[in-house]
C-alpha positions as CSV (number, residue, x, y, z in Angstrom):
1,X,67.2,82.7,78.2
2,X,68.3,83.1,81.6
3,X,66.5,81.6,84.3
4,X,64.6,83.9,86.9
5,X,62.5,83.1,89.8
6,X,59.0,84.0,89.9
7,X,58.5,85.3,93.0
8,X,62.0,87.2,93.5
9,X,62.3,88.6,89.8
10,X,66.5,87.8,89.6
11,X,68.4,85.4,88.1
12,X,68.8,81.7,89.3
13,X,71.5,81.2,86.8
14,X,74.9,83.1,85.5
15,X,73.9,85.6,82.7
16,X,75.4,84.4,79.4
17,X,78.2,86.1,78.7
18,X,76.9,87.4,75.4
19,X,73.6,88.8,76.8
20,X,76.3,90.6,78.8
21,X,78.1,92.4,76.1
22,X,74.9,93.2,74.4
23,X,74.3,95.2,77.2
24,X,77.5,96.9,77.3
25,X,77.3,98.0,73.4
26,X,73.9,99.2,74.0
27,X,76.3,101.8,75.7
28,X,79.0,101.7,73.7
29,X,78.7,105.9,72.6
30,X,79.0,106.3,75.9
31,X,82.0,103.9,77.0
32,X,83.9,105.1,74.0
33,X,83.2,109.2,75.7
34,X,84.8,107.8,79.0
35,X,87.7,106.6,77.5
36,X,88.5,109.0,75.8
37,X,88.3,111.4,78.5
38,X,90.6,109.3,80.1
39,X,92.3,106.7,78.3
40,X,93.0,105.2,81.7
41,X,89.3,104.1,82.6
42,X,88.6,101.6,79.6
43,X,87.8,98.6,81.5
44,X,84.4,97.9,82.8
45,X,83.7,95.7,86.0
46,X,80.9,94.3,85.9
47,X,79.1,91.9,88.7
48,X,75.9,90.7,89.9
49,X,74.5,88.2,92.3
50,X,72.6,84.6,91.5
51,X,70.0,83.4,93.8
52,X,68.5,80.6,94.8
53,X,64.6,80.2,94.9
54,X,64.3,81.5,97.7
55,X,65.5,84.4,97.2
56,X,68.8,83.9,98.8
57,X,72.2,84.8,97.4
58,X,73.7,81.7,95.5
59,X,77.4,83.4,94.3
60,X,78.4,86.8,92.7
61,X,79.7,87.0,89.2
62,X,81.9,89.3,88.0
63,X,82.9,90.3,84.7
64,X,85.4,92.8,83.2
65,X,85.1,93.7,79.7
66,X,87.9,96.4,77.7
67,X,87.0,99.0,76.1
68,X,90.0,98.1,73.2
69,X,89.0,94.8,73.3
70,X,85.2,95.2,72.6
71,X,86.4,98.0,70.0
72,X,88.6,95.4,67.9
73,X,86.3,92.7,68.0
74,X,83.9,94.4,66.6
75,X,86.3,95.3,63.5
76,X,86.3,92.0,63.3
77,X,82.8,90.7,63.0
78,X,81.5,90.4,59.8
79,X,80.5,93.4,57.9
80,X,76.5,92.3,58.6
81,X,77.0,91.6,62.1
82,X,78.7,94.7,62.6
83,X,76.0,96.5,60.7
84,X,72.9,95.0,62.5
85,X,74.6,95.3,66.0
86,X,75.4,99.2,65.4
87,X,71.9,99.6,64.2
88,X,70.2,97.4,66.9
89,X,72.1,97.0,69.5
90,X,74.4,100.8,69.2
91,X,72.2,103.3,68.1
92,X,68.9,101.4,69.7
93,X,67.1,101.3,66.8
94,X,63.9,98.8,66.3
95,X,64.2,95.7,64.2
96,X,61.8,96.8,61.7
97,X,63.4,99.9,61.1
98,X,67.0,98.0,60.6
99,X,65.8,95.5,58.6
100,X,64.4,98.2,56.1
101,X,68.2,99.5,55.9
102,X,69.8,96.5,55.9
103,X,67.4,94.8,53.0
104,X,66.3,91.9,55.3
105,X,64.1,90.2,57.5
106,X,63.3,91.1,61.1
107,X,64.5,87.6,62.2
108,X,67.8,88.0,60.8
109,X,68.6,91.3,62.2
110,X,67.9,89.0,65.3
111,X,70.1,86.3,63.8
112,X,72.8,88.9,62.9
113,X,72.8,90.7,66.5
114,X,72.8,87.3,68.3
115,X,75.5,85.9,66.6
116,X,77.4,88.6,66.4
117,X,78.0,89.3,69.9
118,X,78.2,85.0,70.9
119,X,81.3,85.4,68.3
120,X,82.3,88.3,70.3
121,X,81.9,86.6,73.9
122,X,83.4,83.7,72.4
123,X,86.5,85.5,71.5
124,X,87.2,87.3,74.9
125,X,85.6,84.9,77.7
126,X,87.4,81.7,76.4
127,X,87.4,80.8,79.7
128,X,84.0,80.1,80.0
129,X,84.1,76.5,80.2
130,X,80.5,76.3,81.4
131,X,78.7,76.6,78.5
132,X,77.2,80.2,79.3
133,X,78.0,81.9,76.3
C-alpha cells in the first residue's frame, strides 16, 4: 500500500509500479482505440508528484508505458492471470462476479490480478532497483 498523508490526501511515497499498470489496463479498451487511430500515439507518459508531510512537493515521477509492450506482456501472462485481469481489471467487473466465471475464490481473483500485473511491471520496469514494484 502506498503511503499517504493524512492531512494532504497524496502520496509520501513512489506509487508501485504495478499499482501503476493496473491502472493503465483498467483503460486498456480505450488505449488500444487511440492506437489504433493512430498507430503513432501508443506510448503513455505518465507522472505524478510525492510530498512530504507537509504537504510540500518531495520529487516528480514519471513513467512511460507502450501500448505494444503492455499488449505482449499480457500474451504472456498465464492463461489465469490473463483471465482474472481482463475480467477485473479490463472489463471492470467485481470479484464476485469473476470468481463465479473463473470457478474460484474471491481472494484468488485478487491473487491472480496482483500477480499478474507485478509479473508485468517486473518485466518492463527492470530498472526499478528500489523495490517499488
Amino acid at each position: 500500500m502506498t503511503a499517504v498523508a493524512k492531512k494532504i490526501n497524496k502520496p509520501t511515497e513512489p506509487i508501485p509500479l504495478h499499482r501503476i499498470l493496473r491502472e493503465v489496463l483498467r483503460h486498456y479498451t480505450e488505449y488500444r482505440e487511440l492506437v489504433n487511430q493512430d498507430g503513432r500515439l501508443h506510448v503513455i507518459d505518465y507522472g505524478y508528484w510525492v510530498y512530504n508531510e507537509d504537504g510540500t512537493r518531495k520529487e516528480k515521477q514519471d513513467v512511460s508505458i507502450s501500448f505494444w509492450d503492455l499488449y505482449e506482456g499480457l500474451k504472456e501472462l498465464a492463461p489465469r492471470k490473463r483471465e482474472a485481469i481482463f475480467y477485473n481489471v479490463i472489463l471492470d467487473m467485481k470479484q464476485k462476479d469473476v470468481a463465479k466465471i473463473m470457478g474460484i475464490t474471491t481472494v484468488s481473483v485478487g491473487q491472480y490480478v496482483e500477480a499478474g500485473t507485478i509479473q508485468l511491471a517486473k518485466k518492463y520496469f527492470s530498472e526499478a532497483e528500489d523495490g517499488s514494484l
